[in-house]
N, C-alpha and C positions, 0 to 999 in steps of 0.2 A: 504494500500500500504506500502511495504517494501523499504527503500533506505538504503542500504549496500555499506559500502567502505570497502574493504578486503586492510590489508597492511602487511609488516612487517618489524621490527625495521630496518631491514640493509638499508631501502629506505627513502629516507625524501618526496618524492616527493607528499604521500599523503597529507602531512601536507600543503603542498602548493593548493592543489585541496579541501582539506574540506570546508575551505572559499567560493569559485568558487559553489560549490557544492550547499551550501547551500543559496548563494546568487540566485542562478538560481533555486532554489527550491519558495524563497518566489516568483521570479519575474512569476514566471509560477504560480502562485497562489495555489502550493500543500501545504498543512501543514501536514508535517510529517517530524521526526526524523532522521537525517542519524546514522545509528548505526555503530559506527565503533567496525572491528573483525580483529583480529591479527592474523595472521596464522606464527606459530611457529617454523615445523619442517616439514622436506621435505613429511616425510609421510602424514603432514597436507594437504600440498601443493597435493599432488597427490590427496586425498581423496575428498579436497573442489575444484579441478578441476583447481586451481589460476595460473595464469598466470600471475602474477607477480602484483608486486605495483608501483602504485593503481588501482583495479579494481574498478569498479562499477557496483551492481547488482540491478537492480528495480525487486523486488517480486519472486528474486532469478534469474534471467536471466542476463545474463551479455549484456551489453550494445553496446555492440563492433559487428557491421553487418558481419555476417559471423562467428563467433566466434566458432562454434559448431564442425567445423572441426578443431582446434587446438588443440594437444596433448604439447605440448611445458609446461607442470606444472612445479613450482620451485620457490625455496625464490631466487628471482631477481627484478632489476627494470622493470617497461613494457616499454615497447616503444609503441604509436599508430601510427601506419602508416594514417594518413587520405590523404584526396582527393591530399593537396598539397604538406606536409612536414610531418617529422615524431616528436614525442614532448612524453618529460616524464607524460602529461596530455592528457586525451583523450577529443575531441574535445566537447564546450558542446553542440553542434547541435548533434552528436548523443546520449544525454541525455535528451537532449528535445524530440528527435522522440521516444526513449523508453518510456517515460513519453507521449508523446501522444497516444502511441501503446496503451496503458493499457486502456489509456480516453476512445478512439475511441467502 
């Protein structure tokens, strides 16, 4: 299993989610690495699909329900819209459901 955090320098926000990340990694009992990947320049942006920082990709799929329909690529911050409020970290319950999509 892959655990990807895509960010880039103009955002801080991933820096606050790698902690989170990896806490909710051990408490889920996965042992695996988050590799973090910087994505550079807008052409990056367009090629690796990114949708701003921070993303999270488990085994290359981005983690965000519905995601496949957005075209919106760009070195920007993300916003997650979830169920109640919106937040520059995406909720970890849809990190947990990716993480159990793979198990199942």
């Amino acid at each position: 299993m892959t655990v990807e955090l895509l960010y880039f320098d103009g955002c801080p926000s991933y820096e606050a989610l790698l902690p989170r990340l990896r806490g909710l990694l051990k408490d889920l009992g996965v042992e695996t690495a988050v590799e973090l990947r910087r994505v550079e320049t807008p052409e990056a942006a367009e090629a690796e699909r990114f949708l701003g920082s921070p993303t999270v990709r488990i085994d290359g799929r981005d983690i965000e329900p519905g995601v496949n329909r957005r075209t919106d690529f760009g070195l920007k911050c993300r916003i997650y819209r979830g169920p109640v409020s919106a937040s520059p970290l995406p909720p970890e319950k849809w990190i947990a459901d990716a993480l159990g999509r793979l198990a199942a």
